[in-house]
C-alpha positions in Angstrom: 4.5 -33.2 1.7 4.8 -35.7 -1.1 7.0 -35.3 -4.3 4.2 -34.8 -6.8 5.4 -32.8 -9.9 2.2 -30.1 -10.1 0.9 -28.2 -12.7 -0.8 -25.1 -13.2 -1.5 -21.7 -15.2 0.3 -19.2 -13.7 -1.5 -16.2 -15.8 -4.5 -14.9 -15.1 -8.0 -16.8 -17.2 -8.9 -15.3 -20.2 -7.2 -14.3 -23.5 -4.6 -12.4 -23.3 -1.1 -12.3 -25.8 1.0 -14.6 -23.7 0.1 -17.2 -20.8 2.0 -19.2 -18.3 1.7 -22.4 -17.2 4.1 -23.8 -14.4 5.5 -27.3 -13.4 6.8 -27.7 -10.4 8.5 -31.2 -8.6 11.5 -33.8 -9.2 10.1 -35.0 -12.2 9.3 -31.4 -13.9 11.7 -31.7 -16.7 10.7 -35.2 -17.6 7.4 -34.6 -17.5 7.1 -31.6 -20.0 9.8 -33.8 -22.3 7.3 -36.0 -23.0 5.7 -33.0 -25.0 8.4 -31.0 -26.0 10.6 -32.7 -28.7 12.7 -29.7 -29.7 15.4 -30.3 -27.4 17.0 -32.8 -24.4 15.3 -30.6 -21.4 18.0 -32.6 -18.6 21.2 -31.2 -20.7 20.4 -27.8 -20.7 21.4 -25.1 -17.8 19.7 -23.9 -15.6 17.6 -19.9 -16.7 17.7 -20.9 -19.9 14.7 -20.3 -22.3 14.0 -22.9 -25.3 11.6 -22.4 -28.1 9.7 -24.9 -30.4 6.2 -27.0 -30.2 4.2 -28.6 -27.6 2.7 -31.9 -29.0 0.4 -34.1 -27.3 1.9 -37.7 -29.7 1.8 -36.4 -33.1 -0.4 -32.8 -32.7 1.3 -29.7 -32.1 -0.5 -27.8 -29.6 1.5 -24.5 -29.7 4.9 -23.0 -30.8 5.9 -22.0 -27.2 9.2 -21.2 -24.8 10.2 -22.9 -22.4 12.2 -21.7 -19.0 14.2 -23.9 -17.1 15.2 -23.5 -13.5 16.8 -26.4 -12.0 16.5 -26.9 -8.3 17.5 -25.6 -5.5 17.5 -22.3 -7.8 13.9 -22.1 -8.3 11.2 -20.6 -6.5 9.8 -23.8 -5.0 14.1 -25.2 -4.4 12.5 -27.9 -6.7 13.1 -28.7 -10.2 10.8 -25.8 -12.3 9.6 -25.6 -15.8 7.5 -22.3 -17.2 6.2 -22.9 -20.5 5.0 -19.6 -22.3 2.2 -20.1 -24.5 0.0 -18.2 -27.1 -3.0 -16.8 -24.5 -6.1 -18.8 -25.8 -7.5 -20.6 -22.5 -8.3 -23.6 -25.1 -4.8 -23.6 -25.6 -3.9 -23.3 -22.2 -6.4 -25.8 -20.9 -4.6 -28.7 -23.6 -1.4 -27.9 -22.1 -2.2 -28.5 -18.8 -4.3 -31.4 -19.9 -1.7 -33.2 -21.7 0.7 -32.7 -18.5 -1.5 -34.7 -16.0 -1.5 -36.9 -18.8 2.3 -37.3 -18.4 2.4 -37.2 -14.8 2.0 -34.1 -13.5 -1.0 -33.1 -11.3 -2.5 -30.2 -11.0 -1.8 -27.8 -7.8 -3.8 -26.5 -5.0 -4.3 -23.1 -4.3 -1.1 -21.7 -3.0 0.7 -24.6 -3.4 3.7 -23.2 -5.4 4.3 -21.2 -2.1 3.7 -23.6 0.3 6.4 -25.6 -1.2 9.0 -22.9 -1.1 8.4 -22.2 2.4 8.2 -26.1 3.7 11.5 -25.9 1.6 13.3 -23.2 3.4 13.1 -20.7 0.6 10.7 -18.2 2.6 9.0 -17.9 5.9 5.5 -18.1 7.0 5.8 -13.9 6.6 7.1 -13.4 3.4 5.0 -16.2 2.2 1.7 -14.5 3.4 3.5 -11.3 1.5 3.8 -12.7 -1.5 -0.5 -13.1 -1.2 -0.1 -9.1 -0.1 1.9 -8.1 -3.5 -0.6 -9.7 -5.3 -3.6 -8.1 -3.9 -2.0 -4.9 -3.6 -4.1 -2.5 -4.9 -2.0 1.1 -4.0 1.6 2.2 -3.6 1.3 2.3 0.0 0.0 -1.0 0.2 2.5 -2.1 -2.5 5.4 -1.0 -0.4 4.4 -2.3 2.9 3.8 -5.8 1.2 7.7 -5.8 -0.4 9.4 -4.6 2.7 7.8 -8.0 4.8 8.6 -10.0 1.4 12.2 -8.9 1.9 12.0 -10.1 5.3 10.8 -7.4 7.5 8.9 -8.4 10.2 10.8 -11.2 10.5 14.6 -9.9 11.0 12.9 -7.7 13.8 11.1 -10.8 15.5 14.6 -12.8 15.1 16.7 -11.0 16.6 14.5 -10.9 19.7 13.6 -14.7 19.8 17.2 -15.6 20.1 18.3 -13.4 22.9 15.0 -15.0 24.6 16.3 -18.4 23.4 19.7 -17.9 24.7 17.8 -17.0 28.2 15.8 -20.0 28.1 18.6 -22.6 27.2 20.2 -20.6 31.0 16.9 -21.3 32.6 16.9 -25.1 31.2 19.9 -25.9 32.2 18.7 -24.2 36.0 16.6 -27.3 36.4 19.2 -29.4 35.0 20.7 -28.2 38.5 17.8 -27.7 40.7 18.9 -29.9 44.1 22.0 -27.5 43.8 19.9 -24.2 43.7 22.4 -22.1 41.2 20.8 -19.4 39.8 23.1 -19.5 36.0 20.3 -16.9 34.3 20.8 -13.4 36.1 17.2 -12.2 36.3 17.7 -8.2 36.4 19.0 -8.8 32.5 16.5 -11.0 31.9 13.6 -8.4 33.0 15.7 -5.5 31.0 15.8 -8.0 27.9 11.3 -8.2 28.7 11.4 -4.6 28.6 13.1 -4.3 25.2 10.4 -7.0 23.9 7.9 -5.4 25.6 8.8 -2.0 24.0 9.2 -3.4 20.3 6.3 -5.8 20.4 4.1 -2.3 21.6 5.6 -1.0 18.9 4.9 -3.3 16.6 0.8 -4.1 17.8 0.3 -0.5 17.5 1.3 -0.2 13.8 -1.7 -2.5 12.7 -3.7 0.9 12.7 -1.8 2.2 10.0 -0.9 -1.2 8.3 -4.9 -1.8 8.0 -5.7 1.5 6.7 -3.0 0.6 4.3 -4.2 -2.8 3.3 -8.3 -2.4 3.7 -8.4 1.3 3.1 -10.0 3.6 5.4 -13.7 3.8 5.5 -15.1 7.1 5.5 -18.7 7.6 5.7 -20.5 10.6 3.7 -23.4 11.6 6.3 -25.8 14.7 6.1 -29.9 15.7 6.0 -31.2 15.2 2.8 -29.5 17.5 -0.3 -27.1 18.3 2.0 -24.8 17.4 -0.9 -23.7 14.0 -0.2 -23.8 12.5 -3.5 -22.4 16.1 -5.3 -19.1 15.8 -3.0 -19.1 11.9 -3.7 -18.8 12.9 -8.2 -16.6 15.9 -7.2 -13.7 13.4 -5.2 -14.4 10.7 -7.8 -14.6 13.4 -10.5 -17.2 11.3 -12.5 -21.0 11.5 -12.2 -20.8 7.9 -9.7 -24.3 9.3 -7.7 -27.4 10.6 -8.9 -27.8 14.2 -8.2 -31.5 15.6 -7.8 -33.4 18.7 -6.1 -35.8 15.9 -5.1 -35.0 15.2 -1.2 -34.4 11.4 -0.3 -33.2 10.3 -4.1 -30.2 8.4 -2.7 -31.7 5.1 -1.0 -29.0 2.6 -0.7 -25.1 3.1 0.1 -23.1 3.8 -2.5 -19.1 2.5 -2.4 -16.3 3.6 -4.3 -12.3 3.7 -3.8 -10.3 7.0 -3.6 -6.7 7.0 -3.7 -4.9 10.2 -2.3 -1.3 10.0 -2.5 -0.9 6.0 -2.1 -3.6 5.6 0.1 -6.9 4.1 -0.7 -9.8 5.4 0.8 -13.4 3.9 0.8 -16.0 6.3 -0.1 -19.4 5.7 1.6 -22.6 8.0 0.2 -24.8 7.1 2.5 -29.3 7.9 2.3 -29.8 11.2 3.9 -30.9 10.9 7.5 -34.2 11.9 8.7 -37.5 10.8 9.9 -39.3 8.8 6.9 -42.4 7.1 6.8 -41.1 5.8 3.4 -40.4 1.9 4.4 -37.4 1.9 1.7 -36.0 5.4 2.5 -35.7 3.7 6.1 -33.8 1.2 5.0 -31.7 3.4 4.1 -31.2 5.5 7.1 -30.7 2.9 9.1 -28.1 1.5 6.8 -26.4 4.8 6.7 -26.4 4.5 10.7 -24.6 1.1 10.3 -22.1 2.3 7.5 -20.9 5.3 10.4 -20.5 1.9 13.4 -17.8 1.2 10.6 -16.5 3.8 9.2 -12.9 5.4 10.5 -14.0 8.8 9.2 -16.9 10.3 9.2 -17.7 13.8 7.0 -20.9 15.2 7.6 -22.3 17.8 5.4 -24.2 20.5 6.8 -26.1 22.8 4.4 -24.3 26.0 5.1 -28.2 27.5 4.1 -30.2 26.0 6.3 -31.4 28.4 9.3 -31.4 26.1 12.2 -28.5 23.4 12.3 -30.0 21.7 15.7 -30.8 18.7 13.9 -27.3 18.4 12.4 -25.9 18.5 15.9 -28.1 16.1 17.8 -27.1 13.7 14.7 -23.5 14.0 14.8 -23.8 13.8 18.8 -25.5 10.6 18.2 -22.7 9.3 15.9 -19.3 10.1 17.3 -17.3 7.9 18.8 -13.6 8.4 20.4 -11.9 6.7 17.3 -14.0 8.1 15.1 -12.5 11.5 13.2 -14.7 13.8 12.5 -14.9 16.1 9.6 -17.6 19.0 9.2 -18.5 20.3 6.1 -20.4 23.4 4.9 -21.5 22.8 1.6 -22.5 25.5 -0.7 -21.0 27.9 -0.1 -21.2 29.6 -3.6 -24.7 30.3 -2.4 -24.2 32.1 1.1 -22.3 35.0 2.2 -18.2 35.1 4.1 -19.9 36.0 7.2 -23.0 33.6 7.0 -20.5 30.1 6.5 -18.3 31.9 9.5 -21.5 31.6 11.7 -22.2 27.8 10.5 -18.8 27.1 11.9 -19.1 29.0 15.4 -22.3 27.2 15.8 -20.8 24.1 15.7 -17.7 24.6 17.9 -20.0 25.8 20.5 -22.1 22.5 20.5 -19.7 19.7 20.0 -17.1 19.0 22.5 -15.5 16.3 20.3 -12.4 17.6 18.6 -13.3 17.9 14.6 -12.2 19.5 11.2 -14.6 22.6 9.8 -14.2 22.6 6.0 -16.3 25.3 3.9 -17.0 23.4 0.5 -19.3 24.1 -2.8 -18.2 20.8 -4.3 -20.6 22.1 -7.7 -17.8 24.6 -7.8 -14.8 22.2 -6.9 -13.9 24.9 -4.0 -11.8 23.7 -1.2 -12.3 19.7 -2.3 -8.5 19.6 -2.1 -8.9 20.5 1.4 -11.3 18.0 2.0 -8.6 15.3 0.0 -5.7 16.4 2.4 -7.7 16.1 5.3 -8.3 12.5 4.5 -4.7 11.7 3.8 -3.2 13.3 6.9 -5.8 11.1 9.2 -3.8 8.2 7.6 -0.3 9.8 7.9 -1.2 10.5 11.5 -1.0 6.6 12.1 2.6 6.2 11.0 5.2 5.9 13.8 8.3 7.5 12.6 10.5 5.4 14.7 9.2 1.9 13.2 9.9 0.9 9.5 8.0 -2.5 10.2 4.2 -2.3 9.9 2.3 -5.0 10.5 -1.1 -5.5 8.0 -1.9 -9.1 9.1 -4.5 -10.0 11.4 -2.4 -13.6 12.1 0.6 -11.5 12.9 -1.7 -8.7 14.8 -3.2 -11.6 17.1 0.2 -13.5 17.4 1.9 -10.3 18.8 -0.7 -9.6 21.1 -0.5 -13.2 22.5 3.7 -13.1 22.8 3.0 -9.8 24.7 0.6 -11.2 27.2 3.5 -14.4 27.4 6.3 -11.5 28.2 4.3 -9.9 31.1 3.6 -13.2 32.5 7.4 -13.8 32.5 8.1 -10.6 34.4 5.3 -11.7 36.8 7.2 -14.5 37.6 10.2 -13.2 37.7 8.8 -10.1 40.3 7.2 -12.7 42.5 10.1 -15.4 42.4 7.7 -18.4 41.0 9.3 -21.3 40.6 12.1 -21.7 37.9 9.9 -24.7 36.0 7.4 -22.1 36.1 9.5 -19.0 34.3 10.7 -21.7 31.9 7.0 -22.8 30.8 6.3 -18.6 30.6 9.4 -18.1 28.8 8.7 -21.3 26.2 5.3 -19.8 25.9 6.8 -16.4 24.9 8.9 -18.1 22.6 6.3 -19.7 21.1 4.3 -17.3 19.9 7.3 -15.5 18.6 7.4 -18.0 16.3 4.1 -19.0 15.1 4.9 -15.2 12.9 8.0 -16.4 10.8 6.5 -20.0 11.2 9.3 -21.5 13.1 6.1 -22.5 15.4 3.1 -23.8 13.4 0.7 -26.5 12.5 -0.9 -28.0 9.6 -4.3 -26.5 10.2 -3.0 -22.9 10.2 -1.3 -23.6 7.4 -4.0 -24.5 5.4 -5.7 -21.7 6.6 -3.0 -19.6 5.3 -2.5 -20.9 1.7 -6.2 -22.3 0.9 -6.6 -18.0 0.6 -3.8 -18.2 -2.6 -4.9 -18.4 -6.0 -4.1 -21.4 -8.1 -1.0 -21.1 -9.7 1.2 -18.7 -7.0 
């Protein structure tokens, strides 16, 4: 990386009281100097705030303040300058004009980060949190993201990369001393130390359930026959008139999406056309997106008409949808309209037909009855995926396949440990291991994944 100084608005566009604009590189306080005649930017301390007027030659551009954070206590370790500035994007854009015209360039997407972590301010991991505070969008999501920011992941990765290490610099120094055949790594510690990776990196891989429900939100499909009451349940957990409600079968034609949250979790709604046979070319559409929708979904709730006289249709659906990661939840719906005993019946008709473990809610969602039983339903699917005895949860895909490939690298160490391959063998396995260990924290990396990584920033972060 080159020492550029970069530039860029650190606010979001648009007007707004106050924006940001950041400068970042060895030459950051010289650069805005040029512009800001109030005061001798190199004799002042470092966190220290300055007001008066950003000129470009003789015109004042602003009255702003200016922060000073001389490296290496800045975010980037370099030499940083945040200049506060009424929030009027015209005003904003002639700051950061006038900037490149004194030097400064402006910054790629995520460059601000990238610098800290080639720097040694973060890892790879809290780097990609920092993206994961941003776009957190619910307190579940918000938490996960600060607990890998302070380090997380990688203080549980650490400390089992350098009892590997220490493993591997024994096995290295076993082919150092090959013609002598001495044996100075004591395998039945090694394969315990591979059991205790084996065990956490499980661990770990099997909280990207939860950690994805967390980050995406969990898709749950609204299914049913036509007026079963899709799109009434869909206003009642949204509590606003989202859908269009009518008597008149078939009015819902497209999906509908919409997020819930239900204590820190966010959950995507999906009303969905109702199914049926249709000869109505658009209706169809809409069936058979509704079909798709369910292929995605991690819940589905299907609304039977706790009315209707003959529910066979209802079961040959469901039957058609379920699959064994797929939680079901059955719903009779209007129940204001039918007897105790009649919605008891629905209920015994369906445990007698599907085999498939599933949740029997009564409902009249025109009513508000029993939605909050419905809500906590939802939210205990999600709780259900937390393992109590891990604190770590992993939300990234990157880290999700990286953990999957150090776990393949472990078992192919104790391979060749159990069938006594050759020690340059166990020492490629065990580099291999080590390997992808790293690529999480970015010990291990490249320039392509890299740009991968930050390219998905936002200017400015």
């Amino acid at each position: 990386m080159n020492n550029d100084t970069i530039c860029a608005l650190a606010t979001a566009n648009g007007v707004g009281a106050l924006g940001i604009i950041r400068v970042s590189g060895n030459d950051a306080l010289s650069v805005v100097q040029k512009s800001f005649p109030a005061k001798s930017l190199v004799k002042q301390k470092s966190h220290t705030i300055h007001y008066g007027y950003f000129v470009d030659g003789e015109e004042a551009i602003d009255e702003v303040m200016v922060s000073i954070f001389l490296a290496p206590k800045s975010f980037t370790t370099e030499n940083s300058v945040e200049i506060a500035f009424h929030g009027s994007p015209h005003i904003g854009k002639r700051i950061l004009e006038t900037l490149i015209k004194n030097g400064a360039r402006m910054a790629k997407a995520g460059e601000f980060t990238l610098r800290a972590f080639i720097n040694g301010r973060i890892d790879l991991s809290q780097a990609e949190a920092i993206a994961d505070v941003i776009a957190s969008e619910n307190e579940a999501s918000r938490k996960v993201a600060i607990n890998q920011l302070k380090g997380g992941i990688t203080n549980e990765i650490s400390f089992l990369r350098t009892d590997l290490l220490n493993f591997v610099s024994l096995i290295e120094l076993e082919l150092d001393f090959a013609e002598e055949d001495v044996e100075f790594a004591d395998r039945s510690a090694l394969n315990q130390l591979l059991d205790k990776i084996e065990l956490k990196l499980n661990s770990l891989i099997e909280s990207f359930q939860y950690g994805n429900a967390i980050k995406n939100g969990t898709a749950v499909a609204i299914i049913g026959k036509p007026n079963a009451g899709k799109s009434t349940l869909l206003n009642a957990l949204l509590k606003e008139e989202r859908a269009i409600v009518s008597n008149i079968a078939g009015t819902t034609r497209d999906t509908i999406e919409e997020v819930l949250h239900i204590k820190g979790h966010a959950f995507r709604l999906i009303d969905t056309a109702g199914l049926r046979e249709t000869v109505d070319e658009i209706e169809a559409i809409g069936v058979k997106k509704a079909k798709e929708k369910v292929e995605n979904a991690n819940i589905l709730v299907y609304l039977a008409d706790a009315a209707t006289a003959d529910f066979s249709e209802d079961i040959e659906m469901i039957q058609s949808l379920l699959r064994d990661d797929l939680k079901l939840i059955i719903c009779a719906t209007k129940i204001d309209e039918v007897s105790p005993a009649a919605y008891e019946k629905v209920e015994d008709i369906f445990r007698s037909a599907i085999s498939q473990e599933f949740d029997f809610i009564k409902i009249s969602a025109v009513e508000n009855q029993n939605i909050q039983d419905l809500k906590n339903e939802l939210s205990s699917y999600v709780e259900q995926l937390k393992s109590a005895e891990n604190n770590v949860v992993i939300t990234n895909q990157r880290h999700f396949e990286a953990l999957g490939k150090s776990l393949d690298a472990v078992n192919k160490v104790k391979e060749a440990i159990s069938f006594q391959i050759s020690t340059e063998l166990l020492a490629y396995e065990l580099r291999n291991a080590l390997e992808h260990l790293g690529e999480i924290s970015g010990e291990v990396t490249n320039d392509e994944v890299l740009g991968n990584i930050f390219s998905k920033f936002c200017i400015g972060k």
